[in-house]
C-alpha positions in Angstrom: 26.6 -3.4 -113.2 25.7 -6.4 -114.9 22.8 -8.6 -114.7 22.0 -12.2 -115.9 18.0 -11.6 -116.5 15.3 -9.8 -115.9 14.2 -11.0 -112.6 17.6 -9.8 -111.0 16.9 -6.2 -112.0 13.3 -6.2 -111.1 13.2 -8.8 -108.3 9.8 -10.7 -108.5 6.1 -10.4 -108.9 4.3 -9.3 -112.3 6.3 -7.0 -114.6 5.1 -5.0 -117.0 6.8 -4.9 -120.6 5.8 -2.3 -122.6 6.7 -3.6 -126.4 6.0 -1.2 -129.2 5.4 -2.3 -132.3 5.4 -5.7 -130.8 5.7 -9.0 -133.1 4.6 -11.4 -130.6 1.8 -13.5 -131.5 -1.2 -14.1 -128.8 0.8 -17.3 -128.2 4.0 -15.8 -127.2 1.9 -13.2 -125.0 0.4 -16.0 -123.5 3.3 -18.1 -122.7 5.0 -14.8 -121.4 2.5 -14.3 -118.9 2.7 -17.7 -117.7 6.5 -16.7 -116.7 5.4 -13.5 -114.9 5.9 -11.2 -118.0 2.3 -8.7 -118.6 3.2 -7.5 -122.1 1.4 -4.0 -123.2 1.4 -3.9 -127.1 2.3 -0.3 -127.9 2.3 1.6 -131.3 5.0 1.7 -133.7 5.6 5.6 -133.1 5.0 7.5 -130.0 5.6 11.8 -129.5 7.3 12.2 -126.2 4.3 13.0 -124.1 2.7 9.8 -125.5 5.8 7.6 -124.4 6.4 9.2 -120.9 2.6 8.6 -120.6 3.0 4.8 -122.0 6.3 3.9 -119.8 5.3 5.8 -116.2 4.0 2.3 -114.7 6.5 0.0 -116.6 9.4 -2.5 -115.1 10.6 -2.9 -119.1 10.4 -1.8 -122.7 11.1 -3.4 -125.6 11.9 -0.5 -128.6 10.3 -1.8 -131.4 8.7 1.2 -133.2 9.8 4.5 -134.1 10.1 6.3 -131.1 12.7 8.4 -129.2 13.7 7.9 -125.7 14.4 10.8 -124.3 15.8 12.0 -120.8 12.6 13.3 -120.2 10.6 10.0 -120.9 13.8 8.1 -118.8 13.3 10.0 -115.9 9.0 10.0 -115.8 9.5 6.2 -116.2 10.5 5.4 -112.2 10.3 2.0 -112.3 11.7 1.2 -115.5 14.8 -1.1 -115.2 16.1 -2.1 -118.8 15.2 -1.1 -122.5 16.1 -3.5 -124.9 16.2 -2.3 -128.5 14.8 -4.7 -131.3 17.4 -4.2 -133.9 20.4 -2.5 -133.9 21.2 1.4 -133.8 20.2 1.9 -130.6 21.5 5.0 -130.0 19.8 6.7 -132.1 16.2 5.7 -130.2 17.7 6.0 -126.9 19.5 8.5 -124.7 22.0 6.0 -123.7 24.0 8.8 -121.3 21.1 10.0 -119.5 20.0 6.0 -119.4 23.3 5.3 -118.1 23.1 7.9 -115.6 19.3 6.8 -114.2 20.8 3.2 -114.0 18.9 1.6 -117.0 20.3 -0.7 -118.7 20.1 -0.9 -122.4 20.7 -3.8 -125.1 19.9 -4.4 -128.5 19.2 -7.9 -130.1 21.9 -7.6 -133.1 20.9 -10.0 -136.0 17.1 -10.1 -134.7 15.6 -9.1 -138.0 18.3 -9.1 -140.5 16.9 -12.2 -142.3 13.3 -10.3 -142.5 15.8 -7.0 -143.4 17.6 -9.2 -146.4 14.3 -10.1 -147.7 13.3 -7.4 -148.3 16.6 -5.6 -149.9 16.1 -8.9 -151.9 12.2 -7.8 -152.8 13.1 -4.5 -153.5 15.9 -5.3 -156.2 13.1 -7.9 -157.9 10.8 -4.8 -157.6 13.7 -2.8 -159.6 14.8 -5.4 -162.3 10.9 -6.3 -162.7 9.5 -2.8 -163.1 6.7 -4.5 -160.5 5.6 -1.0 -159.1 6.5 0.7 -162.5 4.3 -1.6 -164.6 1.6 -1.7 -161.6 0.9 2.0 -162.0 0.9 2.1 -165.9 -1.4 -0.8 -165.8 -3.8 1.2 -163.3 -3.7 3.8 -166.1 -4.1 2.1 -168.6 -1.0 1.8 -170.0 1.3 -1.1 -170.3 5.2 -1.0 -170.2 7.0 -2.8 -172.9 10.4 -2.6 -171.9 13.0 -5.3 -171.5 13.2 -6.8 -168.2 16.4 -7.4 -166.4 17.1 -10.6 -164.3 19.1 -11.4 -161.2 19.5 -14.8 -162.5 23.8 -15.4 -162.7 24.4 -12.0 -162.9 27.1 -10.2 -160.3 25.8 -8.4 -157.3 27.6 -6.3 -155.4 26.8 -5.7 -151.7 28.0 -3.1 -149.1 28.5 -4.2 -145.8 29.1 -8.4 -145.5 27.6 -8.5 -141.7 24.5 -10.3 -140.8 21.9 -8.7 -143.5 24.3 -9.0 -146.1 25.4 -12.6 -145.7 21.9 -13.2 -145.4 21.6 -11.2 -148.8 24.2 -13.0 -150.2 22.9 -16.5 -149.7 19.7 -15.6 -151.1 21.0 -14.5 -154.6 23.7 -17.2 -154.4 21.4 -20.0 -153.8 17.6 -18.6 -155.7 19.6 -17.1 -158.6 23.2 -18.4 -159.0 24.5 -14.6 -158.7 28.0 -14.1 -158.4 28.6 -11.7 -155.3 30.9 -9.2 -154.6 31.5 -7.2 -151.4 33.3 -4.3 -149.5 33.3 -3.8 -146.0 35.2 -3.3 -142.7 36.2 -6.5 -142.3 36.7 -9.8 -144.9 33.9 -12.8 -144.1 36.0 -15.2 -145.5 33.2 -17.6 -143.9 30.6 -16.7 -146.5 33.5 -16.5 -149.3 33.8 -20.0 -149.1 30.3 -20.6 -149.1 
C-alpha cells in the first residue's frame, strides 16, 4: 500500500518519532513539534532489548544509528507505522520481510549524507598523502617524520562507484585540486564526465 505522508498512516494527533542518532538541531525539533511531530532523540547503537524497549510507544522511527531492527523489536513496536532509514543499505538495519509482513513501511533517504560521506573520503585521503595522523603520533613521542609529502594537487584519482558520494567526490578533487578523475562503475555518468 502506498501512502503520501505520515499523517495518512498514523491519522492525527501527536506522534511520536523515535530518531536515533538524530542530527536535528533544537530548531528543527521545535519546528517539528509545531507540526504535530514529538521527536525522542535516541542513541546511536541500541541491543535489541534496548530498541524494543525504546520503540514499544512509538508511531515512527527514524534509523540513524547503528542498530538492528529485528522481528522481535517489529513486532513489540504495536503502534509503529513506518521506519525510514537515514542513508542507504537499509536492509542490512532492518528486517524488511518481517516489516513487510507487520505492515510497516520502510524508506531510506538515498543521497541524504553523501556530501558529509564525500568529505570525509576526501579528509581521509589528505590524512593519507599528509601523514596527518602518522606525524601526530611521532610528534606526541617525540619524534618527527621527515618524509616526502605527496599532494592531491593535478594528480589522477581514481574512484569506484560514480553515484552520489562519488560525484560528490569527484567535484571536490576536480574543483580544490585540479585532479584528473577516473572511474568504474555500473553505469557511465556521462553528466559528471562533462563536468
Amino acid at each position: 500500500m502506498c501512502y503520501n505522508n505520515f499523517d495518512e498512516l498514523t491519522g492525527g494527533n501527536m506522534k511520536k518519532i523515535l530518531f536515533t542518532a538524530s542530527t536535528l538541531t533544537d530548531e528543527d525539533v521545535s519546528s517539528l513539534r509545531e507540526e504535530g511531530y514529538e521527536i525522542i532523540n535516541g542513541k546511536f547503537n541500541y541491543t535489541e532489548e534496548e530498541l524494543i524497549e525504546a520503540t514499544k510507544d512509538i508511531d515512527g522511527y527514524i534509523l540513524g544509528g547503528d542498530e538492528y531492527v529485528s522481528e522481535n523489536v517489529l513486532k513489540a513496536a504495536k503502534n509503529i507505522k513506518s521506519i525510514v532509514f537515514f542513508g542507504t543499505g537499509y536492509e542490512t538495519y532492518i528486517d524488511v520481510k518481517a516489516a513487510s509482513k507487520l505492515g510497516v513501511a520502510v524508506s531510506n533517504t538515498p543521497r541524504a549524507n553523501a556530501y558529509t560521506v564525500a568529505e570525509y573520503t576526501l579528509a581521509m585521503m589528505l590524512d593519507m598523502v599528509k601523514r596527518i595522523s602518522v606525524n601526530d603520533r611521532k610528534i606526541n613521542s617525540e619524534r618527527w617524520d621527515d618524509s616526502v609529502w605527496m599532494t592531491l594537487k593535478n594528480k589522477t584519482i581514481g574512484i569506484v562507484g560514480m553515484g552520489a558520494i562519488g560525484t560528490n567526490l569527484a567535484r571536490m578533487l576536480k574543483n580544490v585540486f585540479n585532479s584528473k578523475i577516473v572511474y568504474s562503475g555500473e553505469y557511465r555518468n556521462r553528466l559528471v564526465e562533462e563536468e
